[in-house]
N, C-alpha and C positions, 0 to 999 in steps of 0.2 A: 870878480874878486872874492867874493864868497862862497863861489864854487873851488876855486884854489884852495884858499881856507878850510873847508869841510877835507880836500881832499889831504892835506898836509896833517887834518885831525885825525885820521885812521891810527899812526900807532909810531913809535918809534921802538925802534931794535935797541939792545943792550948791546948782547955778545951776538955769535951770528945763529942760535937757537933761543934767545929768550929776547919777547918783542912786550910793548906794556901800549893799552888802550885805557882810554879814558870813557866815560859811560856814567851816567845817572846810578844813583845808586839803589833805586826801587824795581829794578825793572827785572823781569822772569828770568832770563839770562844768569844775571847776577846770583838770584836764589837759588839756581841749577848747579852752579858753579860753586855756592856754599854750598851744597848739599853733597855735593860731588868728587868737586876738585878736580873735574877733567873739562877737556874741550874739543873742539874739532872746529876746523876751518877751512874754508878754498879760496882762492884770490879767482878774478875775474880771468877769462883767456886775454892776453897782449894779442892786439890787432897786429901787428907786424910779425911775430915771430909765434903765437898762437900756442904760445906756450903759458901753462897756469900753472902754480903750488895747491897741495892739498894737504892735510894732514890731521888723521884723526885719535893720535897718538902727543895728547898735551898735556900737558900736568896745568890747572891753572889754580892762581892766588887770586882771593880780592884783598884790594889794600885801601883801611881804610882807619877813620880816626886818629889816634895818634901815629902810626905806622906811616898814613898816608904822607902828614908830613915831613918825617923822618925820609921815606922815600924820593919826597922832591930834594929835596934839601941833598940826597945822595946822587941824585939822576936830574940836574936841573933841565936837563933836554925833555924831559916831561913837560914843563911848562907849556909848551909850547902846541900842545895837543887842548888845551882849553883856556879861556879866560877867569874863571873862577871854579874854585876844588869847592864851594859849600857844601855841595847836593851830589855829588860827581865820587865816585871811585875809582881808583886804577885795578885794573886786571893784567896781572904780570902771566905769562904764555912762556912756556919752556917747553919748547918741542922738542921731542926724543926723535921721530921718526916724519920725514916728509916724502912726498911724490912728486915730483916734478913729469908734469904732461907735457906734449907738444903735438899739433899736428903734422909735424915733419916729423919725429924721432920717435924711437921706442920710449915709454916710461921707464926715469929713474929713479931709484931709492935712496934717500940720505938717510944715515945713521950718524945721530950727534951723542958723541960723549955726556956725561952728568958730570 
């Protein structure tokens, strides 16, 4: 059950280019991402079809304080990624540019509108 859990915690999608995680809000990550406002990501390879996401092209937000709760309050499907926001930020992901790998296929390129 708590492996479920964890794994249901990774992140929930908005629209189908901007995705929101939840995370402590001390942590290196975090300050890279105030600093910066970018990101990058891969998903693991799918055992069945050996295909993963990559993308090093992300605009990121942290969302936090008053904002934070304005944002649940807008996106209640956030909830659902922690049991308590005290200590926690959300980081909102808006991807411009992904890669979709496989070990069957050629890689391809998504371009998402802004």
């Amino acid at each position: 059950h708590s492996l479920r859990r964890r794994q249901r915690q990774m992140c929930i999608r908005d629209r189908s280019n901007v995705f929101y995680l939840v995370t402590a809000g001390d942590t290196q990550r975090v300050a890279q991402i105030r600093a910066t406002g970018r990101a990058a990501f891969t998903t693991w390879y799918q055992a069945k079809t050996g295909q993963r996401i990559s993308s090093n092209q992300v605009t990121a937000t942290i969302i936090d304080d008053r904002e934070l709760q304005h944002t649940l309050d807008k996106h209640p499907e956030i909830k659902e990624l922690s049991d308590d926001f005290s200590h926690q930020v959300i980081i909102k992901l808006r991807v411009h540019t992904l890669i979709i790998e496989s070990f069957r296929d050629q890689p391809r390129v998504m371009t998402f509108e802004n």
